[in-house]
TIKELUM-989637 format. One record per residue (C-alpha): x negated, y negated, z; residue in three letters; chain. Coordinates in nm, 4 decimals. Layout:
N
east:X north:Y up:Z rest:ALA kette:A
...
! end
This chain:
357
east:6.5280 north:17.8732 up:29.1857 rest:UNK kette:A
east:6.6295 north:17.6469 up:28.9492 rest:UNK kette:A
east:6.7236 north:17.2511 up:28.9560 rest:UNK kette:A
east:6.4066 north:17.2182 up:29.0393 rest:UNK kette:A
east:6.4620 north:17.2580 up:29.4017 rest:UNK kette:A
east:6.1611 north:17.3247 up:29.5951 rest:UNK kette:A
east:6.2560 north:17.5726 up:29.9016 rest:UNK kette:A
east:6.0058 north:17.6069 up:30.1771 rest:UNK kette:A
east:5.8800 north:17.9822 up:30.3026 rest:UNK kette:A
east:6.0694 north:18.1415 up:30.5574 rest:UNK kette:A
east:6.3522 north:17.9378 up:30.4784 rest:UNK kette:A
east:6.6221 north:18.1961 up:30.4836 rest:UNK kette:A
east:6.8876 north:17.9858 up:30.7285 rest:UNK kette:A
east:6.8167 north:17.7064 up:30.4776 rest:UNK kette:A
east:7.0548 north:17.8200 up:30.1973 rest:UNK kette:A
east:7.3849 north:17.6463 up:30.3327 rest:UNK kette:A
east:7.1736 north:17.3122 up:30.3302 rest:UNK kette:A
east:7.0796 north:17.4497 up:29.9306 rest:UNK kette:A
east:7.4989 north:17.5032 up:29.9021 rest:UNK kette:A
east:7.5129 north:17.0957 up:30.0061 rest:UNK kette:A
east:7.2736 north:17.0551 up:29.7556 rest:UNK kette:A
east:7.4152 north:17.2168 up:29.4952 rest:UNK kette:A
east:7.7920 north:17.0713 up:29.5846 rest:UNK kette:A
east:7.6545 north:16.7024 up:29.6151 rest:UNK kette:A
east:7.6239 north:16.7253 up:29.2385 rest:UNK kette:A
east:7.8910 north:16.9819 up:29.1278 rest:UNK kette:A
east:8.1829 north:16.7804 up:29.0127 rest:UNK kette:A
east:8.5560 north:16.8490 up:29.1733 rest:UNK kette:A
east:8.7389 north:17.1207 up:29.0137 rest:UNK kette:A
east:9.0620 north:17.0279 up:28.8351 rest:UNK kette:A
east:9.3379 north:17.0384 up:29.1082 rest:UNK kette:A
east:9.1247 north:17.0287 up:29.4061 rest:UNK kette:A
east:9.1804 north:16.8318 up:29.7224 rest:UNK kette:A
east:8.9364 north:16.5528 up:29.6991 rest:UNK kette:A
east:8.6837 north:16.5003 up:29.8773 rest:UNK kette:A
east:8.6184 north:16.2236 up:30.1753 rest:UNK kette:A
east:8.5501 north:15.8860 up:30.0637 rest:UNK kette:A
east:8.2094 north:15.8657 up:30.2089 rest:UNK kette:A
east:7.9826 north:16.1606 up:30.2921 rest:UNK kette:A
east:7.7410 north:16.2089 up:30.6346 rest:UNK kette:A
east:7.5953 north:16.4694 up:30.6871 rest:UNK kette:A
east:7.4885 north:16.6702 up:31.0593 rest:UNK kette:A
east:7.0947 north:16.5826 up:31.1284 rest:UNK kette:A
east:6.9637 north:16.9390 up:31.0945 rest:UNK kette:A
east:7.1554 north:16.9604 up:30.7615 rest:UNK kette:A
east:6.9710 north:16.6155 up:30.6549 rest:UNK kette:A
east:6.6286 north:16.6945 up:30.7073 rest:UNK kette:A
east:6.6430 north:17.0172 up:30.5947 rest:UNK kette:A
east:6.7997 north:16.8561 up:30.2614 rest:UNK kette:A
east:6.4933 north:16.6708 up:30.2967 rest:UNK kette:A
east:6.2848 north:16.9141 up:30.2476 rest:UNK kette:A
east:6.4612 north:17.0791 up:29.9273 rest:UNK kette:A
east:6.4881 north:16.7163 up:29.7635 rest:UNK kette:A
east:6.1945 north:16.4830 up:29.7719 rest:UNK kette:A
east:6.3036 north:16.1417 up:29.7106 rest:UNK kette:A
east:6.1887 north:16.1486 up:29.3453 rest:UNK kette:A
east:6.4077 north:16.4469 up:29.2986 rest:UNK kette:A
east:6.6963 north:16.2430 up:29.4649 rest:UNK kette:A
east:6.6308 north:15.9475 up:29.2757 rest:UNK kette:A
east:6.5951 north:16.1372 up:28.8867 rest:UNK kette:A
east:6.9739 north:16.3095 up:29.0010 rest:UNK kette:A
east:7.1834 north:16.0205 up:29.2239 rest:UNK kette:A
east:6.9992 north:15.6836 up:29.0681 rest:UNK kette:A
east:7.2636 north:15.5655 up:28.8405 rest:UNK kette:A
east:7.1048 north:15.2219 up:28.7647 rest:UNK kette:A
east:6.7912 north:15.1404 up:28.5093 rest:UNK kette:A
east:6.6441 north:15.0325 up:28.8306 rest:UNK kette:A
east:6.6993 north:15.2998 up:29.0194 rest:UNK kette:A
east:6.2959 north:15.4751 up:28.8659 rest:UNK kette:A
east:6.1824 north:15.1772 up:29.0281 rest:UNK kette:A
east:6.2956 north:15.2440 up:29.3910 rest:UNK kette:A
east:5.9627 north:15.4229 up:29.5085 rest:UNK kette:A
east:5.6370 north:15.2900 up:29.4000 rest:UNK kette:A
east:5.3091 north:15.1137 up:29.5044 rest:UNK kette:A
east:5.3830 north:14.8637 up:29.7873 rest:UNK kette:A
east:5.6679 north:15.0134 up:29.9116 rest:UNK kette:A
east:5.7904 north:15.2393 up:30.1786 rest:UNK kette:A
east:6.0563 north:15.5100 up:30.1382 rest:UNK kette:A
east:6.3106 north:15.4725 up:30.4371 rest:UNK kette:A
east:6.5078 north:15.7873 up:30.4882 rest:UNK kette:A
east:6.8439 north:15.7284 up:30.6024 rest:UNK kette:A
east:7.1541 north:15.9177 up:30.7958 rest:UNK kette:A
east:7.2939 north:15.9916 up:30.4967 rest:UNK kette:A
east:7.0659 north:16.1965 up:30.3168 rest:UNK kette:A
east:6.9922 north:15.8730 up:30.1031 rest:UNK kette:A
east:6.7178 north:15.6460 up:30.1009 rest:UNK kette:A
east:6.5499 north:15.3029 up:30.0346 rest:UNK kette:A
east:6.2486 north:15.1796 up:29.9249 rest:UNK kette:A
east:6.1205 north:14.8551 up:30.0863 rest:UNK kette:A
east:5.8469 north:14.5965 up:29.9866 rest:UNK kette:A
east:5.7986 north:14.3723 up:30.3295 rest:UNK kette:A
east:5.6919 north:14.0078 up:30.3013 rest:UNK kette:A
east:5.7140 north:13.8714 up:30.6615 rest:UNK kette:A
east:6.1022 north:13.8479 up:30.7516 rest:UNK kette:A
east:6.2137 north:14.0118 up:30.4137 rest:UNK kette:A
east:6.2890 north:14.3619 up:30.2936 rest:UNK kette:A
east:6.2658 north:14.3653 up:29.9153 rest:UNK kette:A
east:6.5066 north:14.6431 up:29.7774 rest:UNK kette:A
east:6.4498 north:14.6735 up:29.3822 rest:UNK kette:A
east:6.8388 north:14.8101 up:29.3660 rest:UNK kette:A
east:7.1100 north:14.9692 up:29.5091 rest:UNK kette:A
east:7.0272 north:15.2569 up:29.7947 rest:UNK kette:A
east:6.9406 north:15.5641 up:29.6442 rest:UNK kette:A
east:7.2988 north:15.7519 up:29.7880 rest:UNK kette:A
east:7.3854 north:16.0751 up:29.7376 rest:UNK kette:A
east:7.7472 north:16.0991 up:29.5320 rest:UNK kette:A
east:8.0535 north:15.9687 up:29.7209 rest:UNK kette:A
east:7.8194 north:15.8548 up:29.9991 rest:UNK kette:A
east:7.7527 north:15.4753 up:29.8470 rest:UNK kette:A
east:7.9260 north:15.2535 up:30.1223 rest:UNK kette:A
east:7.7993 north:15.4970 up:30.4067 rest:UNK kette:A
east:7.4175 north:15.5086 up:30.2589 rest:UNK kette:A
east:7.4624 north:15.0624 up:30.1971 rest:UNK kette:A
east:7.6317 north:15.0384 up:30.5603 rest:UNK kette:A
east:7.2895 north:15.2763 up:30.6789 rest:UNK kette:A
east:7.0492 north:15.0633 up:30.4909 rest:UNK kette:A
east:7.1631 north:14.7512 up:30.5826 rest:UNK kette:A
east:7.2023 north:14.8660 up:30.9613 rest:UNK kette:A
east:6.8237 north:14.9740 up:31.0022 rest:UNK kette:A
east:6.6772 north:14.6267 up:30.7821 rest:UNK kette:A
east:6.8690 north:14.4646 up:31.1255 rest:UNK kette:A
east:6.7281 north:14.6857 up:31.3380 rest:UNK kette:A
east:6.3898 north:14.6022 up:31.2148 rest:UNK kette:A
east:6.4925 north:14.2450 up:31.1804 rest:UNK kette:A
east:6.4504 north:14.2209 up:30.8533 rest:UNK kette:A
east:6.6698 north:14.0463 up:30.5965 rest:UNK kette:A
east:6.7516 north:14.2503 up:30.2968 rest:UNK kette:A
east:6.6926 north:14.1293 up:29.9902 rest:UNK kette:A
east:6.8035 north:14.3372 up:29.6683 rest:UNK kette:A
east:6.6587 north:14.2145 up:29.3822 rest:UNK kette:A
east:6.9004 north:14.3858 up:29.0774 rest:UNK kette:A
east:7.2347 north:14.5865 up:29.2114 rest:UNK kette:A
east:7.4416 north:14.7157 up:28.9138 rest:UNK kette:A
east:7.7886 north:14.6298 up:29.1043 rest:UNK kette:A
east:7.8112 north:14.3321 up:29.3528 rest:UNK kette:A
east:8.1195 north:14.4070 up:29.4541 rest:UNK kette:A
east:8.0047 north:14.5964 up:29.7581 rest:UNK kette:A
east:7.7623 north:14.3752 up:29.8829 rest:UNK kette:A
east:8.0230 north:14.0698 up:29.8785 rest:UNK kette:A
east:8.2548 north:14.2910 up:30.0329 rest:UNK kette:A
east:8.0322 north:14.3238 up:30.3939 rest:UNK kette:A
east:8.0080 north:13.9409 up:30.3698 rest:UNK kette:A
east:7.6534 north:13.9054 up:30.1645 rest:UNK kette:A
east:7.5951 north:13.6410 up:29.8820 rest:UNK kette:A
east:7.5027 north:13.7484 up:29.5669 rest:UNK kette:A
east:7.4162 north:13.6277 up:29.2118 rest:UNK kette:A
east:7.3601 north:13.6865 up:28.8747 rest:UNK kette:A
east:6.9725 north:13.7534 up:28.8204 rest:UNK kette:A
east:6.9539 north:13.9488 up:28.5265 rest:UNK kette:A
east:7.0874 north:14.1055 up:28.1836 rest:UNK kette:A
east:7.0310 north:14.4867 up:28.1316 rest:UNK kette:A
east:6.9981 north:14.5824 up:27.7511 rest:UNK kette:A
east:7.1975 north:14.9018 up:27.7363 rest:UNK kette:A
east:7.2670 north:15.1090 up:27.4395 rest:UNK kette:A
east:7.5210 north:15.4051 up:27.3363 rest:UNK kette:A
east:7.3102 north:15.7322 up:27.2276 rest:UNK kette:A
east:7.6443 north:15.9076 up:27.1721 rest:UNK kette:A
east:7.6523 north:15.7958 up:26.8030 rest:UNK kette:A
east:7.3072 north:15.5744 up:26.7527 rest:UNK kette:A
east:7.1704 north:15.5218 up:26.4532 rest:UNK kette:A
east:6.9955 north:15.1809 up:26.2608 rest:UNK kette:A
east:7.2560 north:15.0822 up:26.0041 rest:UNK kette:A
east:7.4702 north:14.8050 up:26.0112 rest:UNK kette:A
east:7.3786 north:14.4426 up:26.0148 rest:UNK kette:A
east:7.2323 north:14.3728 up:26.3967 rest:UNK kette:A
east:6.9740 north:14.6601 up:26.3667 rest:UNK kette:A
east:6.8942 north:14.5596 up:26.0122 rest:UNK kette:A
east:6.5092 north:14.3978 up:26.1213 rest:UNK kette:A
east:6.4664 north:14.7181 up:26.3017 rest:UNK kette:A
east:6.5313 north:14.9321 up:26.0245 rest:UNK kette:A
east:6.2937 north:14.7482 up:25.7708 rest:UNK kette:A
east:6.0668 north:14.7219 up:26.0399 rest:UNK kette:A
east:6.0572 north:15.1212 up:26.0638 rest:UNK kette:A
east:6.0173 north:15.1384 up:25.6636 rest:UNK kette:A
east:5.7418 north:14.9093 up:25.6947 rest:UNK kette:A
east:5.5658 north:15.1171 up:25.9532 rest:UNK kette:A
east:5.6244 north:15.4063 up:25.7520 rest:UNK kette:A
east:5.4379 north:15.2147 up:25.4876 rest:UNK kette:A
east:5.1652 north:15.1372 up:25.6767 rest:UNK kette:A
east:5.0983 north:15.5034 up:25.7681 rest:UNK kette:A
east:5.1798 north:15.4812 up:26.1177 rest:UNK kette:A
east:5.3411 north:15.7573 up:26.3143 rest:UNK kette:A
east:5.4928 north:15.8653 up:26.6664 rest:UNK kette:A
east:5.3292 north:16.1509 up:26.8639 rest:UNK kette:A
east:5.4034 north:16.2675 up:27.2307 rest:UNK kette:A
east:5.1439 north:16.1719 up:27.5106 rest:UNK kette:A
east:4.8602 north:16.4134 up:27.5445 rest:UNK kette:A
east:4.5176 north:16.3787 up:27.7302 rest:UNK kette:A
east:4.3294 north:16.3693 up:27.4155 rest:UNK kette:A
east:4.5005 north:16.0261 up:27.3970 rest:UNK kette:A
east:4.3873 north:15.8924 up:27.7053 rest:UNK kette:A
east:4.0560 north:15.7367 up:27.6466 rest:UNK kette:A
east:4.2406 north:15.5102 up:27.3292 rest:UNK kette:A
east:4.5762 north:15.4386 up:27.5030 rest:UNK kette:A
east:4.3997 north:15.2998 up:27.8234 rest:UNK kette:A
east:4.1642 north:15.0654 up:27.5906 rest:UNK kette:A
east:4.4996 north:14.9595 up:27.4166 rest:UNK kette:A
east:4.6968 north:14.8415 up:27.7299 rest:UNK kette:A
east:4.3437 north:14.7249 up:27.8539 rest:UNK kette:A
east:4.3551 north:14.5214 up:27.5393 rest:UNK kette:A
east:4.6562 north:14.4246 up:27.5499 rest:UNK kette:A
east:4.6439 north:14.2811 up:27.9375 rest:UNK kette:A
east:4.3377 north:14.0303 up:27.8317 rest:UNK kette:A
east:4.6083 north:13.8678 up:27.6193 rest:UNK kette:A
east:4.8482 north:13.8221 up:27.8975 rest:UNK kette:A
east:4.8480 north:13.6007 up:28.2693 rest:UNK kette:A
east:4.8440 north:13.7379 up:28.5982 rest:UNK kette:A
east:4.7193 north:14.0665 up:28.5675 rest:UNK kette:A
east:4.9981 north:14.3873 up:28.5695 rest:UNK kette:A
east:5.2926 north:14.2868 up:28.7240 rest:UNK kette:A
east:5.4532 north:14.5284 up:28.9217 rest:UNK kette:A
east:5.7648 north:14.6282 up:29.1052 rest:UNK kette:A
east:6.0343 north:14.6993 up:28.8423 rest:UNK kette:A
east:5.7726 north:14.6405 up:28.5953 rest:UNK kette:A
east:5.5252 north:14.9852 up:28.5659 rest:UNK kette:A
east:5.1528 north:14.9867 up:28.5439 rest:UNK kette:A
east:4.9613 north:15.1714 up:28.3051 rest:UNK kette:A
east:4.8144 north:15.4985 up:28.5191 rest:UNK kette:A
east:4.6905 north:15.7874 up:28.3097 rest:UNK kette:A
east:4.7288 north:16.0316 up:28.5879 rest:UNK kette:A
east:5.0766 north:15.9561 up:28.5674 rest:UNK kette:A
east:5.1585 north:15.9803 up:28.2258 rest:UNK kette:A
east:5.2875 north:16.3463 up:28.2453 rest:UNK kette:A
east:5.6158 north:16.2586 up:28.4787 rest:UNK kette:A
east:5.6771 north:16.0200 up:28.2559 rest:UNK kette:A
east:5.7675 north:16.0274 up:27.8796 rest:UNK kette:A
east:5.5249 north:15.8610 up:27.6916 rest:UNK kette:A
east:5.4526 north:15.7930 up:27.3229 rest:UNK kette:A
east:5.1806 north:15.6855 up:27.1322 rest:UNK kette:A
east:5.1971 north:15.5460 up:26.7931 rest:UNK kette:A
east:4.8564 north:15.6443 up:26.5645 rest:UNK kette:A
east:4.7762 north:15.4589 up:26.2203 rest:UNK kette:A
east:4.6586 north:15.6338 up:25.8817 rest:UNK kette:A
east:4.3182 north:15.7092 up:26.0986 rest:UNK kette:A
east:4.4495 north:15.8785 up:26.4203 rest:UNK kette:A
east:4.3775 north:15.5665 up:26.6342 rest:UNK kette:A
east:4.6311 north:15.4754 up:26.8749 rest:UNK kette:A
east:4.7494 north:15.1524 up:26.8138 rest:UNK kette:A
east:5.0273 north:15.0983 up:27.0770 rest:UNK kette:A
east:5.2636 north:15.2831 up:27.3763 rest:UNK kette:A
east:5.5874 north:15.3323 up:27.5518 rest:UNK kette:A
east:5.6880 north:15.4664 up:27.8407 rest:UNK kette:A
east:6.0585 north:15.5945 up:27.9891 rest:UNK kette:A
east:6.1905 north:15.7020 up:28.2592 rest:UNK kette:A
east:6.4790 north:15.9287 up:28.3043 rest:UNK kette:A
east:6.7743 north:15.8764 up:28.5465 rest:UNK kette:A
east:7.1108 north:15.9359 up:28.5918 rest:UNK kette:A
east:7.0718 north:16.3284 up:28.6078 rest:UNK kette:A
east:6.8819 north:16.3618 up:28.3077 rest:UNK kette:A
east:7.2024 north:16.1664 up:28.0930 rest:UNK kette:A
east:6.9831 north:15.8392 up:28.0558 rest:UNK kette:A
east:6.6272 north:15.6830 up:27.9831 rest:UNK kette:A
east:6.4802 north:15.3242 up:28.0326 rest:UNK kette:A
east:6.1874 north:15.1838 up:27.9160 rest:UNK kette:A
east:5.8995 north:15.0273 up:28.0992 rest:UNK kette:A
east:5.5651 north:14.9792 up:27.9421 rest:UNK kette:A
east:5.5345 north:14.8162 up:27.5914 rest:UNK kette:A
east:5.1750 north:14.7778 up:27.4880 rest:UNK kette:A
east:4.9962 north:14.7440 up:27.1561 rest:UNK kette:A
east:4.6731 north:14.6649 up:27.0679 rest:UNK kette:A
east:4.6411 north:14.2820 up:26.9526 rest:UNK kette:A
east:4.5575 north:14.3980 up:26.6006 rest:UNK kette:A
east:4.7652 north:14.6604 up:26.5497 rest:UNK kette:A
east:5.0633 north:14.6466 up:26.2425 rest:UNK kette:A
east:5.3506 north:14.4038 up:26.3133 rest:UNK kette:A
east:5.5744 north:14.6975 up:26.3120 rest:UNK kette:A
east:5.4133 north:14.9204 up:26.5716 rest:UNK kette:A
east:5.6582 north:14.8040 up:26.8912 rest:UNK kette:A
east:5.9941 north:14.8571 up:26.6615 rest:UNK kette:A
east:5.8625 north:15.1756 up:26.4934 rest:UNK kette:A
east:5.7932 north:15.3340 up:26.9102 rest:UNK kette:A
east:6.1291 north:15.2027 up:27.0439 rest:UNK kette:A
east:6.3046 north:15.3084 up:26.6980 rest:UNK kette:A
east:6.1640 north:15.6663 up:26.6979 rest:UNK kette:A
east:6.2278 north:15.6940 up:27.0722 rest:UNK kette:A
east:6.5999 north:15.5875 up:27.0596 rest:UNK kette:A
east:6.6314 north:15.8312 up:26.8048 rest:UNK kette:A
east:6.4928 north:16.1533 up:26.9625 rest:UNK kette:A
east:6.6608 north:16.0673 up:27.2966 rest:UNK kette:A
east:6.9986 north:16.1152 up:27.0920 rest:UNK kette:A
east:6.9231 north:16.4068 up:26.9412 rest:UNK kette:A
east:6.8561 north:16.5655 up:27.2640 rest:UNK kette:A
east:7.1774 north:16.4587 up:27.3886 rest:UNK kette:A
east:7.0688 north:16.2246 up:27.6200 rest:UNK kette:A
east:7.3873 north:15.9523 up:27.6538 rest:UNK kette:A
east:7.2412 north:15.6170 up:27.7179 rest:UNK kette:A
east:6.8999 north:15.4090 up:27.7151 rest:UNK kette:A
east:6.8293 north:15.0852 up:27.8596 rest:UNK kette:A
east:6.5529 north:14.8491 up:27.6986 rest:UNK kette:A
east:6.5252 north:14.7241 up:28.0369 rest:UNK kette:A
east:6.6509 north:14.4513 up:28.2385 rest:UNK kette:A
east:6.5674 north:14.0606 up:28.1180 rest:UNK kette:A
east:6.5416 north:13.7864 up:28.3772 rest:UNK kette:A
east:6.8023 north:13.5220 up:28.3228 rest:UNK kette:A
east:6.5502 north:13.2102 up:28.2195 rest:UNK kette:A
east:6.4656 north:12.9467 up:28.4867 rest:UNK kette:A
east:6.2321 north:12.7004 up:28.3360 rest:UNK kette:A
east:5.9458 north:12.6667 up:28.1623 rest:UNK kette:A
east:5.7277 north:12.6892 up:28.4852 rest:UNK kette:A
east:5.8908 north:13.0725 up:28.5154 rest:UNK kette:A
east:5.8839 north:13.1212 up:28.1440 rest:UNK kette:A
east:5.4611 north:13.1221 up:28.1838 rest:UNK kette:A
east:5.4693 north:13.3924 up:28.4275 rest:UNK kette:A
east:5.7288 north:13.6227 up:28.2318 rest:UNK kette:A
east:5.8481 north:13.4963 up:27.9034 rest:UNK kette:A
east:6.2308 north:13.6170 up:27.9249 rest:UNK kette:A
east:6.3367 north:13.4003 up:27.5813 rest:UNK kette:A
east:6.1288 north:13.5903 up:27.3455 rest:UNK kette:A
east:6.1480 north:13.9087 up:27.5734 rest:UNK kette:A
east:6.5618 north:13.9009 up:27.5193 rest:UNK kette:A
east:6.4921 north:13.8092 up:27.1669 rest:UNK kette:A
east:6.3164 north:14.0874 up:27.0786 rest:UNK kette:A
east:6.5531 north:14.3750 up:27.2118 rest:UNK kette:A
east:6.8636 north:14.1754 up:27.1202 rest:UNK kette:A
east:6.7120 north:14.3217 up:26.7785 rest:UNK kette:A
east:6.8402 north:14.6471 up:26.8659 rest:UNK kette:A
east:7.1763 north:14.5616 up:26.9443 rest:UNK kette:A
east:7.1916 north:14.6404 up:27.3162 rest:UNK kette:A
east:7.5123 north:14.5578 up:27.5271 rest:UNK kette:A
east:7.3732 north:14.3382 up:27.7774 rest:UNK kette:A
east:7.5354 north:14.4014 up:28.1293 rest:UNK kette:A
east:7.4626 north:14.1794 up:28.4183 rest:UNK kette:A
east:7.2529 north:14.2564 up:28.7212 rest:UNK kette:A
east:7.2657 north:14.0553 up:29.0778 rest:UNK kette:A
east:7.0785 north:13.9436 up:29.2965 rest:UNK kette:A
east:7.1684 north:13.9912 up:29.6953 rest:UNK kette:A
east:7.0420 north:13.8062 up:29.9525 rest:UNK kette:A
east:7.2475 north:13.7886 up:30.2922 rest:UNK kette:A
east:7.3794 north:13.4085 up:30.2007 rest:UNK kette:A
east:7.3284 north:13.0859 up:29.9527 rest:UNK kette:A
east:7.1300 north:12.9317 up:30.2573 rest:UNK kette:A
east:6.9114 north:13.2338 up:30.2365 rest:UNK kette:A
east:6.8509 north:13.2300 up:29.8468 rest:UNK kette:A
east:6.5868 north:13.0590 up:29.8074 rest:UNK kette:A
east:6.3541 north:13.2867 up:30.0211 rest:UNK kette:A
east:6.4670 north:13.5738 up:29.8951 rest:UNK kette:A
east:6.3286 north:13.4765 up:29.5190 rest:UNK kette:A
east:6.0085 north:13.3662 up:29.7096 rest:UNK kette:A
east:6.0179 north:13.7339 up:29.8543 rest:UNK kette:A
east:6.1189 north:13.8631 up:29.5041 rest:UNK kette:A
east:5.8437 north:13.6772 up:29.3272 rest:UNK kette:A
east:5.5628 north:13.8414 up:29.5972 rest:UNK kette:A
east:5.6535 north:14.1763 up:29.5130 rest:UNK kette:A
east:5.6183 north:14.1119 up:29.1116 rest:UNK kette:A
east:5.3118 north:13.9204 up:29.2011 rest:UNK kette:A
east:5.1454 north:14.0632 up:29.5223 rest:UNK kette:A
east:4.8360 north:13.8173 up:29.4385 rest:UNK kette:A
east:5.0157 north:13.4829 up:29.4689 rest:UNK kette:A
east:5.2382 north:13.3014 up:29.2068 rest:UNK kette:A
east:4.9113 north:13.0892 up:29.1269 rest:UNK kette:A
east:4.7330 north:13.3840 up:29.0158 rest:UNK kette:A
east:5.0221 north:13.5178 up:28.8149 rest:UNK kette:A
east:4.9678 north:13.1952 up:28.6072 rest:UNK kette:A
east:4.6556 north:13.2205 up:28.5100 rest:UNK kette:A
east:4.5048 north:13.3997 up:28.1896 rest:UNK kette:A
east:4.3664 north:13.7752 up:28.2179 rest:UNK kette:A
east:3.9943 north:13.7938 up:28.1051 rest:UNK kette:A
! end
């Protein structure tokens, strides 16, 4: 079947859960009656929805934030809820670290925020999200929230590199064309060379990978992801990117940036460049460079250097949109960027601050 639903054996009965499904995505005719305001959905209905979407499939097609990839991954546990949505949680004592928003299905947002929040009290918990796209929400049930972050969006719809602001990016690209480097698709052949690149690259850096909304370079998981390599004159891969899709498919962000420390100057611009660029050909509507911690210091500047981070993708002319931080109140803040800070760095701030070798 397609949509990639994945329908167990003998699951005849199931196909008016697979008619939910289909309808939780299938925009309202013109003219109809709309539908409820918030969505829940009978138990045996649920987990049998369950079973035809696995969270990752409910994340790629109801995530609408550049965070939203990040929701699942090492450290954290998925937490199904009444909804048919989900979260994913990173504990550190009293806290439950939330990278975004509740993965909800459409229309269902308050119910599946109300449903999270309900079972982090049950478990006596305190939620912590550490980048929601809209705040309203959360200041709306009575939590505190702040901005944390800028998200460096751009328009596919009519992308290209003239014009002034993308002007570095464009000689950049002429330079790397220069230099005989090129773009080519991930394939295992790769492998070997990429991993000795982002090992390379990590001896230059402090802490070790981060993680969390930050990826980690995992060959064996290169092919759900869209990666691409960039090769000089001699076939030698010389750097990477990595995206992820959400939004149904309409939009990509980026996550790993690596290049060897003696690769071309160009390498990094000539990747994103080529990658904005075959994204909108495809159609796809909107990519986010990924989100840039608002700067706090020198002292947080060592463990993730945000100035020259935002520097570099202002380059391609992003529209930067605030994210937020939300804790459950200003007396509450500051242990909810300690609990932040341990899932980024699940070896201790110290350790973050110190040089790879």
């Amino acid at each position: 079947m397609s949509g990639g639903f994945i329908v167990p054996s003998g699951a005849a009965d199931d196909l008016g859960v697979m008619s939910i499904a289909l309808a939780l995505e299938r925009p309202e005719p013109t003219g109809s009656l709309p539908r409820p305001r918030h969505l829940a959905l009978p138990s045996g209905h649920r987990d049998r929805l369950r079973l035809l979407l696995t969270p990752e499939q409910r994340l790629a097609r109801w995530g609408r934030s550049s965070v939203s990839p990040f929701t699942v991954g090492a450290g954290r546990t998925v937490r199904e809820l009444d909804t048919g949505g989900f979260i994913g949680v990173y504990t550190r004592r009293r806290w439950g670290v939330m990278a975004t928003d509740p993965i909800a299905p459409p229309e269902g947002e308050a119910d599946t925020i109300d449903a999270a929040l309900e079972y982090l009290a049950g478990e006596s918990v305190r939620p912590v999200f550490a980048a929601v796209a809209d705040d309203e929400p959360y200041r709306a049930r009575g939590l505190w929230t702040t901005p944390i972050a800028d998200d460096a969006l751009i328009d596919l719809t009519d992308f290209d590199l003239s014009g002034k602001r993308r002007a570095s990016i464009r000689h950049s690209v002429s330079a790397a064309n220069r230099a005989g480097l090129t773009v080519a698709p991930w394939s295992t052949t790769v492998a070997a060379q990429a991993a000795e690149v982002s090992n390379r690259w990590l001896a230059t850096k402090r802490g070790g990978e981060l993680g969390f909304t930050l990826g980690r370079f995992d060959p064996t998981a290169m092919d759900t992801l869209d990666c691409r390599v960039a090769l000089d004159s001699s076939g030698a891969v010389v750097g990477l990117v990595t995206w992820h899709a959400y939004d149904d498919g309409r939009a990509r962000v980026l996550d790993l940036m690596r290049r060897a420390p003696d690769a071309p100057n160009p390498t990094m611009d000539l990747l994103v460049a080529e990658s904005l660029r075959s994204f909108a050909d495809q159609g796809v509507q909107t990519a986010s460079l990924g989100c840039v911690p608002r700067s706090h210091g020198r002292l947080a500047e060592r463990i993730y250097p945000t100035t020259s981070l935002r520097r570099y993708k202002d380059k391609f002319a992003p529209r930067w949109v605030p994210r937020h931080l939300v804790a459950p109140s200003v007396r509450h803040a500051p242990g909810a960027l300690v609990a932040v800070a341990h899932a980024y760095c699940p070896s201790g701030l110290l350790a973050a601050m110190r040089h790879n070798r």
